[in-house]
N, CA and C atoms of all chains as a GROMACS GRO file, in nm:
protein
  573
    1UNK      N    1  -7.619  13.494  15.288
    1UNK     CA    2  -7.694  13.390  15.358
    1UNK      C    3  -7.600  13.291  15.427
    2UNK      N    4  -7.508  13.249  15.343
    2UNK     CA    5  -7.394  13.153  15.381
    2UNK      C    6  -7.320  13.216  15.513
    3UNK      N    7  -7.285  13.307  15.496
    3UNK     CA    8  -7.224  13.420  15.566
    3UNK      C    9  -7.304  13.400  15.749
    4UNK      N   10  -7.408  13.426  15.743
    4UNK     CA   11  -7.500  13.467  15.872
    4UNK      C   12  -7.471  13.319  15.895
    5UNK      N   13  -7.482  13.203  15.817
    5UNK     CA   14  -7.503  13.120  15.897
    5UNK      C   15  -7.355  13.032  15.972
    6UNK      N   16  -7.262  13.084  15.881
    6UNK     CA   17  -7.145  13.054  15.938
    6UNK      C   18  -7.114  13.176  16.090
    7UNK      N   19  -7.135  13.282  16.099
    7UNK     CA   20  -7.148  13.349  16.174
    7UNK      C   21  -7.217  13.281  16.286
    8UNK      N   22  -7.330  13.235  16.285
    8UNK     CA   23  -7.422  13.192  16.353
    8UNK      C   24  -7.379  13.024  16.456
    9UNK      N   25  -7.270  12.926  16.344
    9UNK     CA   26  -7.231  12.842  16.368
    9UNK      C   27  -7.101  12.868  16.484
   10UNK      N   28  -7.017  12.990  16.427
   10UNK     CA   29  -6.897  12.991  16.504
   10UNK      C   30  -6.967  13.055  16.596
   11UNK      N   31  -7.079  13.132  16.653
   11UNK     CA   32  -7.125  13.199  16.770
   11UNK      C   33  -7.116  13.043  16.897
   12UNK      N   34  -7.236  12.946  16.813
   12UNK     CA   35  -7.218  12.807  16.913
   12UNK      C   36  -7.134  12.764  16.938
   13UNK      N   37  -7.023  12.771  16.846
   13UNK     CA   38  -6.880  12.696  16.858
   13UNK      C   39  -6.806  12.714  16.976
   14UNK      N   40  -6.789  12.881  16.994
   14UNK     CA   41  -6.747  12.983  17.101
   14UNK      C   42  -6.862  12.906  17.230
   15UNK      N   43  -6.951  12.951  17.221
   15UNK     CA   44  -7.031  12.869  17.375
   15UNK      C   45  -6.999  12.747  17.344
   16UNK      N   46  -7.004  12.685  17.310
   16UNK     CA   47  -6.953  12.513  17.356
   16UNK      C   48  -6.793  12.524  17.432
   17UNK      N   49  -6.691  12.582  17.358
   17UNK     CA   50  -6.559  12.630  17.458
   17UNK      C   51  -6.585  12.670  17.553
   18UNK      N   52  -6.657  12.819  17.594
   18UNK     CA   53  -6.672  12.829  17.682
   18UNK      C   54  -6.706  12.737  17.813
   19UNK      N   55  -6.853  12.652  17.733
   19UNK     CA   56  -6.878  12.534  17.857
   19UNK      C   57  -6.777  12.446  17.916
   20UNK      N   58  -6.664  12.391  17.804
   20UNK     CA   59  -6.570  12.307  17.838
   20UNK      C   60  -6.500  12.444  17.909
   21UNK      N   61  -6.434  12.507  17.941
   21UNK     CA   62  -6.382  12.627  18.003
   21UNK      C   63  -6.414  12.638  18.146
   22UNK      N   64  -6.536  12.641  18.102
   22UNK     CA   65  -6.588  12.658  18.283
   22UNK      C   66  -6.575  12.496  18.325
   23UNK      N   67  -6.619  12.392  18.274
   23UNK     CA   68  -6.662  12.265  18.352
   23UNK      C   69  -6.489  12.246  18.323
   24UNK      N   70  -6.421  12.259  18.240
   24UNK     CA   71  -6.223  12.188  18.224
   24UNK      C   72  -6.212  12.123  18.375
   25UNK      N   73  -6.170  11.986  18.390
   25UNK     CA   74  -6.116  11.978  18.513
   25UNK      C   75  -5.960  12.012  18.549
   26UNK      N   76  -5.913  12.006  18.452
   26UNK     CA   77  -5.739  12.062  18.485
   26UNK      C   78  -5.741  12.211  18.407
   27UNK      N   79  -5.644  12.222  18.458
   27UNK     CA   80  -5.622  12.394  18.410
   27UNK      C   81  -5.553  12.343  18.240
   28UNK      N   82  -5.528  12.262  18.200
   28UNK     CA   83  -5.502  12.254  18.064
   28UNK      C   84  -5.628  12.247  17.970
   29UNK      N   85  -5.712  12.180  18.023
   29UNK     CA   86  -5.851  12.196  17.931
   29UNK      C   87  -5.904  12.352  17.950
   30UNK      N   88  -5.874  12.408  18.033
   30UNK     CA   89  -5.913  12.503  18.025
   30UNK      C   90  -5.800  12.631  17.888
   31UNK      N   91  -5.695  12.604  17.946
   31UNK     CA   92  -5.581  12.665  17.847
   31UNK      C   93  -5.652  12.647  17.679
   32UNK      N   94  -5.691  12.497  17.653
   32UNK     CA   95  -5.703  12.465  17.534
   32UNK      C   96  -5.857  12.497  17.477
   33UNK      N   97  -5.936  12.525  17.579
   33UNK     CA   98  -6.067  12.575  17.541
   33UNK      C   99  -6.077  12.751  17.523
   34UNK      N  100  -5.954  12.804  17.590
   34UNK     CA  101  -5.950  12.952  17.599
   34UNK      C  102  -5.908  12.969  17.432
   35UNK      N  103  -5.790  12.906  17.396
   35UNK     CA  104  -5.704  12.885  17.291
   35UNK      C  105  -5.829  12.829  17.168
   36UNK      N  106  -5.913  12.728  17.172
   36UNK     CA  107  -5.990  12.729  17.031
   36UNK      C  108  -6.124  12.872  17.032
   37UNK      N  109  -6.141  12.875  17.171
   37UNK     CA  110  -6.229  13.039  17.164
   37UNK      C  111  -6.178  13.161  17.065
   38UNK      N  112  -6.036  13.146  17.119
   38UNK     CA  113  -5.975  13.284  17.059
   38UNK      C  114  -5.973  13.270  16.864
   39UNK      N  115  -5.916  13.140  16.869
   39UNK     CA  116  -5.934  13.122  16.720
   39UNK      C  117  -6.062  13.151  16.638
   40UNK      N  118  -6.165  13.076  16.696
   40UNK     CA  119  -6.302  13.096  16.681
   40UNK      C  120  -6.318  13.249  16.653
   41UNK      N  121  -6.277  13.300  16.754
   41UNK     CA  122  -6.294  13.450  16.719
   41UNK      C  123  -6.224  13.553  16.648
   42UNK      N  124  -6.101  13.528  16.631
   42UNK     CA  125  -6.056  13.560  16.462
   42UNK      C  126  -6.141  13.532  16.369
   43UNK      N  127  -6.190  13.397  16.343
   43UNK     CA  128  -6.266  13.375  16.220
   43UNK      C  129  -6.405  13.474  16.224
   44UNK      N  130  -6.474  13.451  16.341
   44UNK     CA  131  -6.603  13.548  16.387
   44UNK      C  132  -6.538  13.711  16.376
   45UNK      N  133  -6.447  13.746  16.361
   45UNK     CA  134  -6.387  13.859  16.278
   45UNK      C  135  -6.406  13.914  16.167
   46UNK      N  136  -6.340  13.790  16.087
   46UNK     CA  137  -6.324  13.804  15.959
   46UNK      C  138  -6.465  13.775  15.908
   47UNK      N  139  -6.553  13.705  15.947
   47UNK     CA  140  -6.691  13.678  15.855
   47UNK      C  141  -6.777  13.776  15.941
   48UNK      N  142  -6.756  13.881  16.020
   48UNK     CA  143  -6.843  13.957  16.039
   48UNK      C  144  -6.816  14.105  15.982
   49UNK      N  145  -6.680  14.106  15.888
   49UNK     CA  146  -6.601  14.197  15.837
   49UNK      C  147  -6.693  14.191  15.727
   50UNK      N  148  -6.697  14.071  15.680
   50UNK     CA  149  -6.757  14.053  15.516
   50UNK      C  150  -6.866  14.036  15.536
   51UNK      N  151  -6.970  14.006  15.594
   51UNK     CA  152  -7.120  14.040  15.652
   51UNK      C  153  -7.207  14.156  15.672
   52UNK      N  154  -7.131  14.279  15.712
   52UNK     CA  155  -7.147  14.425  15.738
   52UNK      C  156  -7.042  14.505  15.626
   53UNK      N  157  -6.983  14.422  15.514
   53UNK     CA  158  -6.898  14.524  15.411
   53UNK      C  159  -6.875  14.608  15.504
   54UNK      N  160  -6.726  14.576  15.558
   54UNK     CA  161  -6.665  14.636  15.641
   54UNK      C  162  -6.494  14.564  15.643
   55UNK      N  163  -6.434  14.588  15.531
   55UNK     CA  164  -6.323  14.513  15.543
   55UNK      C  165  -6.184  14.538  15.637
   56UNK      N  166  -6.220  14.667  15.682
   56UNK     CA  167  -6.080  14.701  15.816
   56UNK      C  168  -6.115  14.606  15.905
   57UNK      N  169  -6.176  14.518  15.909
   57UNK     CA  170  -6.207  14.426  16.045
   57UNK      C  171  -6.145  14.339  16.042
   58UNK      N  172  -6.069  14.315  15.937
   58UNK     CA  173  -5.975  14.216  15.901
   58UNK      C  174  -5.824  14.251  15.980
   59UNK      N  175  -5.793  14.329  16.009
   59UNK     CA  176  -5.662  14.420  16.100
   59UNK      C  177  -5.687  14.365  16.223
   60UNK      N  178  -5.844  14.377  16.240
   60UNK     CA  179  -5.858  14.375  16.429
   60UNK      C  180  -5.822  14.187  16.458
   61UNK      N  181  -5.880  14.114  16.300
   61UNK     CA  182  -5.864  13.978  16.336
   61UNK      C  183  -5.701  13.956  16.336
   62UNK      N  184  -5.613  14.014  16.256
   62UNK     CA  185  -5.485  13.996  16.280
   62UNK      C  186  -5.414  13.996  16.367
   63UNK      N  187  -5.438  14.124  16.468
   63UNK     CA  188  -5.403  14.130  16.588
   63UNK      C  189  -5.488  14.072  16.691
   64UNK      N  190  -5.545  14.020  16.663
   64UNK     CA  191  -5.632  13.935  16.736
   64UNK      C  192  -5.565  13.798  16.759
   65UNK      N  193  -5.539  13.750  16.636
   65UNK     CA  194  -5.455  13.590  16.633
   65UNK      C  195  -5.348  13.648  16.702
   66UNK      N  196  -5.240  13.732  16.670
   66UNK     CA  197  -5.106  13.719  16.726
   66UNK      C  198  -5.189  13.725  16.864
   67UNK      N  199  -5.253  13.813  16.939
   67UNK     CA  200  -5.268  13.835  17.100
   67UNK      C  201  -5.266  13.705  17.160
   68UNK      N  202  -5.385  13.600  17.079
   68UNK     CA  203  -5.378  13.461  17.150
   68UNK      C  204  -5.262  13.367  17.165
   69UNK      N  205  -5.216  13.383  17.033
   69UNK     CA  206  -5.105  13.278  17.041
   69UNK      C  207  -5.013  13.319  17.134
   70UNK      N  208  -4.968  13.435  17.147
   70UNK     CA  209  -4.873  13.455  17.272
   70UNK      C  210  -4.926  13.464  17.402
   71UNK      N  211  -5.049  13.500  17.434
   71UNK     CA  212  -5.124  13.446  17.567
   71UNK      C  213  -5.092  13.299  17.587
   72UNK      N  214  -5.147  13.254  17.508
   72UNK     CA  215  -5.128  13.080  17.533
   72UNK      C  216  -5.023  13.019  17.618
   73UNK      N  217  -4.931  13.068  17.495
   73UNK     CA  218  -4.726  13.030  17.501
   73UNK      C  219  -4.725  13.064  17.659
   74UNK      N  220  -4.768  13.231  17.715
   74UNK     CA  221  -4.743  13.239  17.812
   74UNK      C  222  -4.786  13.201  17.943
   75UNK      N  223  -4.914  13.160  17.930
   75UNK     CA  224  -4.958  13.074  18.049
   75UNK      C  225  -4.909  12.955  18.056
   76UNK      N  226  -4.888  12.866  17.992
   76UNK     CA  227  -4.776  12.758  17.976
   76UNK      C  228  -4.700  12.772  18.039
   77UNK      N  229  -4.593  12.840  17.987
   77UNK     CA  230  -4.481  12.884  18.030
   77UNK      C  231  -4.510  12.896  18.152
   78UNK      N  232  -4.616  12.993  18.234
   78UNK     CA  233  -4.608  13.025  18.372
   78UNK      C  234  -4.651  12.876  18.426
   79UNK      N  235  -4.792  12.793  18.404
   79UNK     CA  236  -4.770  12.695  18.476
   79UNK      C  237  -4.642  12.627  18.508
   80UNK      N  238  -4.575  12.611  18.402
   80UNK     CA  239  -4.464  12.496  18.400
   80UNK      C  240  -4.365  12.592  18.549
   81UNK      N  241  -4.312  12.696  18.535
   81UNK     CA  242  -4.260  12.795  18.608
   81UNK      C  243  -4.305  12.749  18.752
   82UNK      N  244  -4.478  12.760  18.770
   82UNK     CA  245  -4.529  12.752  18.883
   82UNK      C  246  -4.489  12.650  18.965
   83UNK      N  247  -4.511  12.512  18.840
   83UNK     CA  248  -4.461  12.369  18.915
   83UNK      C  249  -4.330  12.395  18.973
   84UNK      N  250  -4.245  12.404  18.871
   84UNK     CA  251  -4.089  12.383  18.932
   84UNK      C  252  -4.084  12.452  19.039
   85UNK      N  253  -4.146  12.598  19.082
   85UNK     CA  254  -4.105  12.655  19.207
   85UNK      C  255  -4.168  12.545  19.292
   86UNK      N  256  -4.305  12.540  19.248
   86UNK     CA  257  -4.341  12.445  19.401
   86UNK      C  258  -4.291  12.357  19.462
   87UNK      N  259  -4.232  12.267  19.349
   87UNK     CA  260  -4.110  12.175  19.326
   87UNK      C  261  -4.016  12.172  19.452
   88UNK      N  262  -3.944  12.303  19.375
   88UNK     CA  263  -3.816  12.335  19.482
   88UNK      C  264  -3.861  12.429  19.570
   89UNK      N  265  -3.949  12.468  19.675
   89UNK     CA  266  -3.991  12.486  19.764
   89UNK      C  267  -4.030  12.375  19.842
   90UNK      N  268  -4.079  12.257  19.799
   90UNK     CA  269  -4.134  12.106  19.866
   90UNK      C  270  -3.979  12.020  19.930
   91UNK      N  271  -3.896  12.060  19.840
   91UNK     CA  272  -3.797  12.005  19.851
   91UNK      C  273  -3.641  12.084  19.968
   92UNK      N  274  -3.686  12.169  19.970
   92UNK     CA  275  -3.585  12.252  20.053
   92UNK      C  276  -3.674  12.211  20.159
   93UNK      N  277  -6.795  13.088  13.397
   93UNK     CA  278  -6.722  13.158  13.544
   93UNK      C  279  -6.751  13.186  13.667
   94UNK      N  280  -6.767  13.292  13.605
   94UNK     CA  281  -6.835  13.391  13.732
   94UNK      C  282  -6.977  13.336  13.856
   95UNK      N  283  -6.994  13.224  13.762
   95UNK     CA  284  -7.127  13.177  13.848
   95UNK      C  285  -7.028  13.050  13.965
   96UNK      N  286  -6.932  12.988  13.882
   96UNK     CA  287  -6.879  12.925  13.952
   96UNK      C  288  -6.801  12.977  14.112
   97UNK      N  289  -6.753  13.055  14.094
   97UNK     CA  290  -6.695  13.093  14.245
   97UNK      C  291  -6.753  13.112  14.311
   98UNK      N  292  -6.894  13.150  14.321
   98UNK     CA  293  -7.016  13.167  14.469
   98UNK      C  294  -7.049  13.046  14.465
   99UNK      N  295  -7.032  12.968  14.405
   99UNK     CA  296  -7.090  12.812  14.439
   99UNK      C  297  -6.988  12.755  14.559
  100UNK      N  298  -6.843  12.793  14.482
  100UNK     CA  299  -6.716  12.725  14.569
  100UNK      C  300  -6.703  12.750  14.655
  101UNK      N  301  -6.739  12.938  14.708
  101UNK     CA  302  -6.695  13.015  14.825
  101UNK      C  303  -6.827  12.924  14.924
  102UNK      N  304  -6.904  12.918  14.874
  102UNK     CA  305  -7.025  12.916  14.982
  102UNK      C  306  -7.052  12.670  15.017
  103UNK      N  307  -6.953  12.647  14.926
  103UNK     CA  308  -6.918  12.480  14.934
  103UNK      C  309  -6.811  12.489  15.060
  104UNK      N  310  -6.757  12.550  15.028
  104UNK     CA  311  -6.624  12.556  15.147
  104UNK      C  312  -6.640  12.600  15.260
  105UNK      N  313  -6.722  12.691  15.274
  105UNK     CA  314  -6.796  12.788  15.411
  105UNK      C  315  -6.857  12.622  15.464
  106UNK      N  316  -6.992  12.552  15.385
  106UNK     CA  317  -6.984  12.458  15.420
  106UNK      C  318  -6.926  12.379  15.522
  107UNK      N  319  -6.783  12.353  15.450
  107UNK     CA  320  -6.713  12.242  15.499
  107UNK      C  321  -6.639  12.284  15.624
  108UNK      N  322  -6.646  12.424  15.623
  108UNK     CA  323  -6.561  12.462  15.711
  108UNK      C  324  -6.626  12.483  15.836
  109UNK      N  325  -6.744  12.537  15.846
  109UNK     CA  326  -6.877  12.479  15.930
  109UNK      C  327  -6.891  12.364  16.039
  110UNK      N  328  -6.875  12.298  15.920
  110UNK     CA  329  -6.912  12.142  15.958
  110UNK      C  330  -6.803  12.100  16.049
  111UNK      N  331  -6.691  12.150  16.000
  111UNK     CA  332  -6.529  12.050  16.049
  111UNK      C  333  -6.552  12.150  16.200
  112UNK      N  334  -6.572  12.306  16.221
  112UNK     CA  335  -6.541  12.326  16.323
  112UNK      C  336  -6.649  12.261  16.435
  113UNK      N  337  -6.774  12.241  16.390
  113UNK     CA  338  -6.871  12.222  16.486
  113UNK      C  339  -6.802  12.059  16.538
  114UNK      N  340  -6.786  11.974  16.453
  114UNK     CA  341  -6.723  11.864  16.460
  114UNK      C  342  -6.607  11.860  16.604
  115UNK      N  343  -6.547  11.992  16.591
  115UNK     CA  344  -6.398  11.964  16.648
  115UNK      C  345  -6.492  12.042  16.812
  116UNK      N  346  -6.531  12.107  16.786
  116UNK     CA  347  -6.587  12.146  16.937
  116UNK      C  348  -6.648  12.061  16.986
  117UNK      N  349  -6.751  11.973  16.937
  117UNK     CA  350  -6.807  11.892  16.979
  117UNK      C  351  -6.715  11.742  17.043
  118UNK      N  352  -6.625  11.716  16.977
  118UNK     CA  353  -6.499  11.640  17.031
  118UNK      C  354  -6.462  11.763  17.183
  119UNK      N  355  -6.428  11.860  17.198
  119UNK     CA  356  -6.381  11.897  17.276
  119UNK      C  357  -6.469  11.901  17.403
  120UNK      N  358  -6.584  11.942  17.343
  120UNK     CA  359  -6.683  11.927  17.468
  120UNK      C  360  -6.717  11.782  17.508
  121UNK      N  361  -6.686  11.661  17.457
  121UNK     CA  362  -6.754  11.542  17.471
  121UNK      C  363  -6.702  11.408  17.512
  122UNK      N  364  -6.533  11.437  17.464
  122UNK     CA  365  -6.429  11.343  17.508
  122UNK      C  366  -6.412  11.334  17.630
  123UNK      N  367  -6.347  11.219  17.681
  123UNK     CA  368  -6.347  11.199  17.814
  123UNK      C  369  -6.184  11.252  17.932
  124UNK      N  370  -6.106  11.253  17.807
  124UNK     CA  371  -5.950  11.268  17.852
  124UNK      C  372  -5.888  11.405  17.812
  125UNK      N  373  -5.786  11.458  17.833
  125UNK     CA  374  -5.744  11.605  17.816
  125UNK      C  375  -5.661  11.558  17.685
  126UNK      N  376  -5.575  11.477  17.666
  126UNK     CA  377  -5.501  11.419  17.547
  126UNK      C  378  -5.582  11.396  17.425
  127UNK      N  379  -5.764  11.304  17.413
  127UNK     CA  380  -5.819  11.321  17.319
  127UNK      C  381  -5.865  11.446  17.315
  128UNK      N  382  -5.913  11.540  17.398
  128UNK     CA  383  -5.978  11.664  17.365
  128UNK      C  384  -5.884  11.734  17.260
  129UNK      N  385  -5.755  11.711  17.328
  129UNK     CA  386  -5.654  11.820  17.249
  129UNK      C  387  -5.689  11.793  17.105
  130UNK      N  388  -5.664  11.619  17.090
  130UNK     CA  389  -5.664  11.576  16.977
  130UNK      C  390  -5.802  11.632  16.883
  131UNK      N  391  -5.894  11.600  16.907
  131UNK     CA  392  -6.004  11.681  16.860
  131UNK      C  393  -5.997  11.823  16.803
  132UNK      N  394  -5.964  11.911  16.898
  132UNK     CA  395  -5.914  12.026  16.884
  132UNK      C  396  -5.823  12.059  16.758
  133UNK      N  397  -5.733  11.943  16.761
  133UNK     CA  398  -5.621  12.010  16.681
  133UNK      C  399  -5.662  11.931  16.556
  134UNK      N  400  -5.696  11.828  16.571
  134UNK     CA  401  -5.716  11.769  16.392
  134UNK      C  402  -5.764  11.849  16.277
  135UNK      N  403  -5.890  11.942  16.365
  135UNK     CA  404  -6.017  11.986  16.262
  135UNK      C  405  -5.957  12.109  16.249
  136UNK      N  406  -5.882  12.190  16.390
  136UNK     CA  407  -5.857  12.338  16.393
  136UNK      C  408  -5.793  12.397  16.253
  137UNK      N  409  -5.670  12.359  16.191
  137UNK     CA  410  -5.606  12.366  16.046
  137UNK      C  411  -5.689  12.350  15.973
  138UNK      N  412  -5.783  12.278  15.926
  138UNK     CA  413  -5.847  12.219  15.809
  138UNK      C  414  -5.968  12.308  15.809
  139UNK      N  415  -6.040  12.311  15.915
  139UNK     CA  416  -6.143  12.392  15.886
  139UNK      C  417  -6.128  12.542  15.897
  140UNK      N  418  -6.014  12.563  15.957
  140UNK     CA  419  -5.972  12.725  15.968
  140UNK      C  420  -5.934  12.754  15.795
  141UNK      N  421  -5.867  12.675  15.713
  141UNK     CA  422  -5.856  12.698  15.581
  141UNK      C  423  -5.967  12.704  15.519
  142UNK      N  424  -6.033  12.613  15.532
  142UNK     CA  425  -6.127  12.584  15.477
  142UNK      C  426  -6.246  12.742  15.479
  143UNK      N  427  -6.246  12.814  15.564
  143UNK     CA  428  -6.319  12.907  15.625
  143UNK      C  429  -6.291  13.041  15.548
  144UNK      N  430  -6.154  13.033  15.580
  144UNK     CA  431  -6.060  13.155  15.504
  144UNK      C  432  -6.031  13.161  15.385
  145UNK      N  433  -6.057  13.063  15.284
  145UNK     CA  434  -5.973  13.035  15.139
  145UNK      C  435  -6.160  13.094  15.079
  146UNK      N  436  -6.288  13.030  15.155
  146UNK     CA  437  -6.407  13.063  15.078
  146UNK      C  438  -6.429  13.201  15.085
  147UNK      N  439  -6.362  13.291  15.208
  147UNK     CA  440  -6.363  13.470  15.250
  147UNK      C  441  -6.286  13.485  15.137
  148UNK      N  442  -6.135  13.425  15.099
  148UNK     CA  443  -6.090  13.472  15.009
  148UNK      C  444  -6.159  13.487  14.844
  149UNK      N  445  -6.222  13.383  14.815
  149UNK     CA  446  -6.324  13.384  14.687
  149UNK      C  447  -6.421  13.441  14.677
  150UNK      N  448  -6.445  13.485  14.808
  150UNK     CA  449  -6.557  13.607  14.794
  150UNK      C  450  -6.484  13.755  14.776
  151UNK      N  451  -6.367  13.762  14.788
  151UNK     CA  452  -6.308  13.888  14.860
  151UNK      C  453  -6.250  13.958  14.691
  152UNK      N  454  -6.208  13.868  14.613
  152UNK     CA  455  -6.174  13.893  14.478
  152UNK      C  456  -6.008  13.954  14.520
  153UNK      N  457  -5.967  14.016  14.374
  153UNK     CA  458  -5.839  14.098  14.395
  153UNK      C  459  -5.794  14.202  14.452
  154UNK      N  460  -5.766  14.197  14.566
  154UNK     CA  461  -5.806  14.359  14.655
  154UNK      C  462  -5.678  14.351  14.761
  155UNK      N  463  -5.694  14.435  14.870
  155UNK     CA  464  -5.587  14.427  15.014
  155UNK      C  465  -5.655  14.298  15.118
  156UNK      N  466  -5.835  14.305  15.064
  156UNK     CA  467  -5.843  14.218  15.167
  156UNK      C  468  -5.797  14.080  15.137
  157UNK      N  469  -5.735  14.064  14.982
  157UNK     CA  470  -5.732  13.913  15.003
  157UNK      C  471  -5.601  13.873  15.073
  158UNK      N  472  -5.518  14.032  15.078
  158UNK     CA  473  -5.361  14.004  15.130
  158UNK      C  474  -5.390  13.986  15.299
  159UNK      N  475  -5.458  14.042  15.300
  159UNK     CA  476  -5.464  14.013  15.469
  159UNK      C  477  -5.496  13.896  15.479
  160UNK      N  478  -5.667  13.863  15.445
  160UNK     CA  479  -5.684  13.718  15.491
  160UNK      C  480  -5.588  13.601  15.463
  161UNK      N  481  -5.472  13.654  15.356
  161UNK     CA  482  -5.331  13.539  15.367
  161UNK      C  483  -5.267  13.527  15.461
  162UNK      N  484  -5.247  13.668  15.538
  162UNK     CA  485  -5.163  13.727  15.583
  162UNK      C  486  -5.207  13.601  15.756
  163UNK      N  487  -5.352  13.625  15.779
  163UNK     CA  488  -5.443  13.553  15.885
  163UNK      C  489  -5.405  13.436  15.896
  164UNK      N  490  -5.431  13.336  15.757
  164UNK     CA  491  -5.444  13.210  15.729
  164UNK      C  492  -5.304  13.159  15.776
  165UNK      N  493  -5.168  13.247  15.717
  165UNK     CA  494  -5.064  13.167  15.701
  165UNK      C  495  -5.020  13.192  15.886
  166UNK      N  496  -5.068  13.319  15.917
  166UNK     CA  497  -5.001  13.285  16.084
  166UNK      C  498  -5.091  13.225  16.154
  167UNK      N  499  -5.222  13.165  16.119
  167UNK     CA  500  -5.281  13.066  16.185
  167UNK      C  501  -5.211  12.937  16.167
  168UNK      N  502  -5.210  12.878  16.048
  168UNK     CA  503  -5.118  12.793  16.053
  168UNK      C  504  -4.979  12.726  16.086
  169UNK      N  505  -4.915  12.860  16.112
  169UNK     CA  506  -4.787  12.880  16.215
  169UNK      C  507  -4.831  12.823  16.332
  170UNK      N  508  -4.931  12.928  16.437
  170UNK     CA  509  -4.955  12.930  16.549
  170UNK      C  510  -5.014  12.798  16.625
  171UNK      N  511  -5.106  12.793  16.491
  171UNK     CA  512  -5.199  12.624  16.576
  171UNK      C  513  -5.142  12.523  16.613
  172UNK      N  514  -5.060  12.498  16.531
  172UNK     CA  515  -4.948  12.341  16.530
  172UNK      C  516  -4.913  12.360  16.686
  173UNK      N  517  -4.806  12.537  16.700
  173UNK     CA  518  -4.710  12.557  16.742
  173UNK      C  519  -4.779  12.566  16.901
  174UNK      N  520  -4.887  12.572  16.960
  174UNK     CA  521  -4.969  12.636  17.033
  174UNK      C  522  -5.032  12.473  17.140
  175UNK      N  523  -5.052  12.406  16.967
  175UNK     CA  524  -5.110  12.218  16.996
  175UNK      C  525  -4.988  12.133  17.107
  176UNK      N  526  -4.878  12.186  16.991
  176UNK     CA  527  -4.775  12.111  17.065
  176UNK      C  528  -4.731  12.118  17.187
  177UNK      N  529  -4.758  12.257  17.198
  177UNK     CA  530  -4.694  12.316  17.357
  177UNK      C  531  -4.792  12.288  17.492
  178UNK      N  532  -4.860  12.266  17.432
  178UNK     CA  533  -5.019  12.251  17.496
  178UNK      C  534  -4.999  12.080  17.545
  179UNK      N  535  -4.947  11.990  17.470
  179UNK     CA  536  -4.924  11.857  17.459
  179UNK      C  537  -4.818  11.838  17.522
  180UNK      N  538  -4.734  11.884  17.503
  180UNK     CA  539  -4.586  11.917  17.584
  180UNK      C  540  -4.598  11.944  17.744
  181UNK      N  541  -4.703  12.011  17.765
  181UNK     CA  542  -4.689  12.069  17.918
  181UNK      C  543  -4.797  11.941  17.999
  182UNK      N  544  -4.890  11.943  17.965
  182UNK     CA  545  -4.974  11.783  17.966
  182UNK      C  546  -4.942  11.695  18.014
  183UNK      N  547  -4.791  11.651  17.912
  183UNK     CA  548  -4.726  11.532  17.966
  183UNK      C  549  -4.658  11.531  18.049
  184UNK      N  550  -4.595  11.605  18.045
  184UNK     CA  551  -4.544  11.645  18.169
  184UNK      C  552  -4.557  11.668  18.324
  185UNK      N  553  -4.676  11.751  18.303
  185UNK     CA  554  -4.775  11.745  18.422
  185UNK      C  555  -4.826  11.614  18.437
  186UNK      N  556  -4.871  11.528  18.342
  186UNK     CA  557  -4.916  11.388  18.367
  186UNK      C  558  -4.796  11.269  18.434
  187UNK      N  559  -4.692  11.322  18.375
  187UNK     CA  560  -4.556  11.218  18.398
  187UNK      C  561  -4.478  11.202  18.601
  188UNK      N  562  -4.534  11.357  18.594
  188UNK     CA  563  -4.493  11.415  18.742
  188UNK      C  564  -4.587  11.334  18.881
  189UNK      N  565  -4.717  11.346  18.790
  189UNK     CA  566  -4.816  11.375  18.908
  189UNK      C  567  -4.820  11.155  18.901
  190UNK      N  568  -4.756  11.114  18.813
  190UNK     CA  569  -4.709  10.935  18.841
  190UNK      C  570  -4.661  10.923  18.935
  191UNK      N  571  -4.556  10.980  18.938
  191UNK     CA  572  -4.489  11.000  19.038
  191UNK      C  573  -4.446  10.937  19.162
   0.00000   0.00000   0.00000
């Protein structure tokens, strides 16, 4: 029972990110709404693993967390990249 | 005993509930990209444990409880590490665009 309804909670959780996602006015709210989605959905992993007695679903949430966290790192990384070129393109 | 741990697993599911709806709702509702983060990141650790430690009390002595450690402890790596960088690029971008 507990289960469905935590399921049920992180489903809204995920659409509320999303909304901030789409409405983000800088591309960082958006970074950081992509980034609590993904988490969200590890957990919506793991409690839908133990919901359907289905415990290999716990693997898919593992590789699930590493995928985001290095997505993240790397869009970062590319904005910051992006600026400085524009940077030194403005400037030459 | 035994009656006690479905009480705990399903107290903590609870809390863990509560803290995330909490932290989205900061994210969707704040006005600035610096409090959103903040929102984001206060509840993200606490209720992500909180979530995973009650899976673990349901899960008993098994592989799944090694994994869901396995989850918990590189969430807790990642979030901090993910917050900061996230905060880091922000300011930056905020410091520039002063300018």
């Amino acid at each position: 029972m507990m289960l469905a309804a935590t399921a049920i909670t992180l489903l809204v959780v995920m659409a509320m990110a999303i909304a901030r996602a789409i409405a983000g006015p800088t591309v960082f709210d958006r970074v950081l709404a992509v980034n609590l989605f993904g988490t969200k959905t590890v957990l919506l992993i793991a409690v839908l693993g133990f919901l359907f007695g289905r415990p290999e679903f716990l693997d898919i949430a593992l590789v699930y967390a590493l995928m985001n966290f290095i997505s993240v790192i790397a869009l970062l990384r590319y904005f910051e990249h992006v600026e400085k070129l524009e940077q030194g393109g403005s400037s030459q | 005993m035994s009656d006690v741990i479905p009480f705990i697993s399903t107290a903590l599911l609870c809390f863990g509930c509560f803290f995330i709806f909490t932290g989205a709702l900061g994210v969707l509702r704040f006005p600035d990209t610096l409090s959103r983060m903040h929102a984001a990141g206060v509840t993200e650790t606490l209720a992500t444990t909180a979530l995973l430690v009650g899976l673990m009390l349901l899960a008993g002595w098994s592989l799944v409880l090694l994994k869901l450690c396995m989850i918990l402890l590189f969430l807790l790596f990642t979030s901090p590490t993910a917050s900061y960088a996230l905060a880091k690029a922000t300011w930056r971008h905020q410091q520039k665009s002063e300018k």
